[in-house]
C-alpha positions, -999 to +999 in steps of 0.1 A: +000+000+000+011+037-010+008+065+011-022+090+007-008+121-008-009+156+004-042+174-015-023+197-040-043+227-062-044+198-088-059+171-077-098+167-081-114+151-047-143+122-045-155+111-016-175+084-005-204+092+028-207+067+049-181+048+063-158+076+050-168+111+058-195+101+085-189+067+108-213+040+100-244+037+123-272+013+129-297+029+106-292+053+078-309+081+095-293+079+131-255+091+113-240+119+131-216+142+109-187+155+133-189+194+134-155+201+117-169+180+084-187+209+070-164+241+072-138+218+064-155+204+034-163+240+020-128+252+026-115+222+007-142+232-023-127+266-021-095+254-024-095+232-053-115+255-072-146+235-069-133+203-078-145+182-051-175+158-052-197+131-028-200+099-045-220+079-029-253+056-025-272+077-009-299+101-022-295+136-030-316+146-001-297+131+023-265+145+014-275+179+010-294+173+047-264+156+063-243+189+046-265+218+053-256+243+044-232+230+016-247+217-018-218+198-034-213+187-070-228+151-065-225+117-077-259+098-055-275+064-061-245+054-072-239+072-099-279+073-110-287+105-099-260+134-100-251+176-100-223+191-116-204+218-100-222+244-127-259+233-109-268+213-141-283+182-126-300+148-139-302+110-137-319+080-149-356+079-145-376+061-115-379+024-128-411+007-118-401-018-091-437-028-081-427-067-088-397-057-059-422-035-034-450-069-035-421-091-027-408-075+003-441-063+019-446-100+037-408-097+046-409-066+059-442-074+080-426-110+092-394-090+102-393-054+119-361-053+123-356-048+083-354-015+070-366-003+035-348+025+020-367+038-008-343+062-036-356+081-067-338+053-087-343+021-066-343+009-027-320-005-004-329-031+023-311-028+052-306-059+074-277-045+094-300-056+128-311-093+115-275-102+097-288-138+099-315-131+071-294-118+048-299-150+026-332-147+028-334-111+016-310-119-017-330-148-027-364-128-021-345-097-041-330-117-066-361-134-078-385-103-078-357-088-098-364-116-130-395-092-139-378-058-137-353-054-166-327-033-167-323-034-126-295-052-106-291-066-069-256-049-054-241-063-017-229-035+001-222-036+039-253-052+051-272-033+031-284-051-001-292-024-033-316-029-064-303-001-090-300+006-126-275-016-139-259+012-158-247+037-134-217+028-112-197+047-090-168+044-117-188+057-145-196+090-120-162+097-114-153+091-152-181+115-160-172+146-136-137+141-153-149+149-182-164+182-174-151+212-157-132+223-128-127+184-123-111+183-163-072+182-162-068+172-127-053+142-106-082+119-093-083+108-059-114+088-043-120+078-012-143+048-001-150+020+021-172-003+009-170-030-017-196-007-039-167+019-040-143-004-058-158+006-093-146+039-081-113+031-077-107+011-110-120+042-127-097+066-105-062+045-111-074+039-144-074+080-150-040+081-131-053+091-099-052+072-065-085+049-045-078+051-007-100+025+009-112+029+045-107-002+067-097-033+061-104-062+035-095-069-001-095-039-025-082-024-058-072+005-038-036+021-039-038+036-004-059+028+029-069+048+060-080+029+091-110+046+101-134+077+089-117+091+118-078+090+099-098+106+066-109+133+090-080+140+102-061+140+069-092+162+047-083+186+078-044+187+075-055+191+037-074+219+042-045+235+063-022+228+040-041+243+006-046+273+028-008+281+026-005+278-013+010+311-029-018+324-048+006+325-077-012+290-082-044+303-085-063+298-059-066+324-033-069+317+001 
């Protein structure tokens, strides 16, 4: 494993929510954000000239909520919904996952301790307090899934994710790239789950760096221990860019 690099005026800056910028908790809504995320978040959008996005799984309202007041270029649903630094936003339209929805209602009523997340895009069933079903959520997924074309089942940490099988977390980061301020830059994404590996492919593949958070098997070329070490380092980052000589153009 490398060492994460020192944010420089050039690089371009994806990161991932949960896990990453925000400690995972037992239910999607009970996440705390730390006080220091949010000034240092918009100091680090200053910085790089807006080049910083959230790439992530979760929908736009939740980010911009968990954010207030900050309303970030965006990469949600995994890459099905997005906005561009310029405000221009879009995504694929709402699929009709009915043949999903009558699956899980019995599920859901047999066991409370499931949670049903629904997204512009898809859902995601969280089992995160009954890990023992998970099986039995996959199978129940997987099957309803034979009548919706054009949809997909995705693991993520116990959280299982029916989404357009198009968008990917990759295919985000290889789109912002394409567009201004993120055009010209050096990629660098951070993530911790195994939904975040498309993102890193995509990054190394544009000559960038993926950081992954925690352990386990990744693609990443860097790791931090904890949402705690990225933190820490997007704050030493922040510090940093704010003694650049404005000769680089960007003024702190």
């Amino acid at each position: 494993m490398q060492t994460t690099p020192l944010l420089t005026p050039h690089h371009a800056l994806f990161l991932d929510f949960d896990g990453t910028l925000a400690d995972i908790a037992a239910q999607p809504h009970a996440v705390h954000v730390l006080p220091e995320v949010v000034p240092t978040l918009q100091s680090l959008h200053h910085y790089l000239g807006g080049a910083l996005a959230i790439v992530t799984g979760r929908t736009v309202a939740d980010i911009d909520h968990f954010l207030a007041p900050l309303q970030l270029p965006l990469a949600c649903e995994h890459g099905a919904q997005y906005r561009l630094g310029n405000g221009h936003a879009g995504g694929v339209p709402a699929p009709d996952l009915t043949p999903v929805l009558d699956a899980l209602r019995p599920l859901l009523a047999l066991y409370p301790q499931l949670l049903l997340e629904p997204k512009s895009a898809g859902l995601a069933l969280h089992y995160r307090q009954a890990v023992e079903l998970e099986p039995l959520c996959q199978t129940t997924l997987a099957q309803a899934l034979q009548q919706v074309p054009g949809m997909e089942l995705m693991q993520g940490k116990c959280v299982l994710e029916v989404k357009p099988s198009g968008p990917s977390k990759g295919r985000a980061i290889g789109d912002f790239m394409r567009q201004p301020p993120f055009a010209g830059r050096t990629p660098l994404f951070v993530g911790d789950d195994v939904t975040d590996e498309a993102g890193f492919a995509a990054t190394q593949e544009l000559g960038g760096m993926g950081v992954k958070v925690g352990p386990g098997d990744t693609l990443a070329m860097a790791r931090f221990e904890s949402p705690a070490a990225v933190r820490a380092w997007l704050q030493q980052a922040a510090l940093h860019l704010h003694t650049v000589p404005s000769s680089t153009g960007i003024v702190p």
